[in-house]
C-alpha positions as CSV (number, residue, x, y, z in Angstrom):
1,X,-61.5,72.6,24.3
2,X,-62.2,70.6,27.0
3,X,-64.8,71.6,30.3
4,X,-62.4,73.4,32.6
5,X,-65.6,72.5,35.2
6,X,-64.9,68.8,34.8
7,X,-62.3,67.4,37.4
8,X,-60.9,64.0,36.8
9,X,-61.6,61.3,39.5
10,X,-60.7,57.7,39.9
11,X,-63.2,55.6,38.3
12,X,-65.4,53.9,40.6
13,X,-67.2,49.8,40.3
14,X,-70.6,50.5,37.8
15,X,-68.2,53.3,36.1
16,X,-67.2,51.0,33.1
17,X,-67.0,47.3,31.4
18,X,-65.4,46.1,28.5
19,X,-67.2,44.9,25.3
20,X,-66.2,41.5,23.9
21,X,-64.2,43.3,21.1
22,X,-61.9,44.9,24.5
23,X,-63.2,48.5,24.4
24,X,-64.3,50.5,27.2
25,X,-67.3,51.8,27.2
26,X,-69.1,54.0,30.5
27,X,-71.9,53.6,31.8
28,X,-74.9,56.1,32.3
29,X,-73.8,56.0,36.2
30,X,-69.6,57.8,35.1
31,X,-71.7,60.3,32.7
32,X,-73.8,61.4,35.3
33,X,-71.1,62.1,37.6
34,X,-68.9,64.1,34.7
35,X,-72.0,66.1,35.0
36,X,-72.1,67.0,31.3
37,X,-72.2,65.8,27.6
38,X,-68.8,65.5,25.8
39,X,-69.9,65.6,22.8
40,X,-68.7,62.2,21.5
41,X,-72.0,60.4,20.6
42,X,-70.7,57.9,23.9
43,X,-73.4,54.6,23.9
44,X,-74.8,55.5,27.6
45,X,-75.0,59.1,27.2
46,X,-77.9,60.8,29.9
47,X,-78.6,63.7,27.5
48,X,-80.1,63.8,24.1
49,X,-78.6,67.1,21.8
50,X,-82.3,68.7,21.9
51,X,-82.2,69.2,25.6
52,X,-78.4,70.6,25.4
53,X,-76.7,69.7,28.9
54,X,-80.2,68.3,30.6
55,X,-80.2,64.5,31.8
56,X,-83.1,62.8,30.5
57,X,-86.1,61.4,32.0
58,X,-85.7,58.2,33.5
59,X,-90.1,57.9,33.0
C-alpha cells in the first residue's frame, strides 16, 4: 500500500533525466524530498535497507 504521508508534487529541474535507453530514472535530490524509501531498489536511493527509513551519510 502506498505512504499515505507522501503527497505528489510537480517534479522540479535535478528531479530526473533519461538514460540513453529512454527511461527515467530520479535522482537522489526527488528521493530526498519523497522523504522515504519505496521499496523498489530505485538507482539513486538515499537509504540503504539496514538503516530502514534513515538517509545515509554523505561522509
Amino acid at each position: 500500500m502506498p505512504d499515505s504521508s507522501f503527497q505528489a508534487q510537480p517534479l522540479q529541474p535535478g528531479d530526473f533525466y533519461f538514460t540513453p535507453e529512454g527511461y527515467m530514472v530520479f535522482t537522489e535530490q526527488y528521493h530526498l524530498r519523497r522523504g522515504n524509501c519505496c521499496g523498489s531498489g530505485c538507482r539513486h536511493c538515499p537509504w540503504r535497507k539496514s538503516q530502514g527509513n534513515k538517509p545515509k551519510n554523505k561522509g
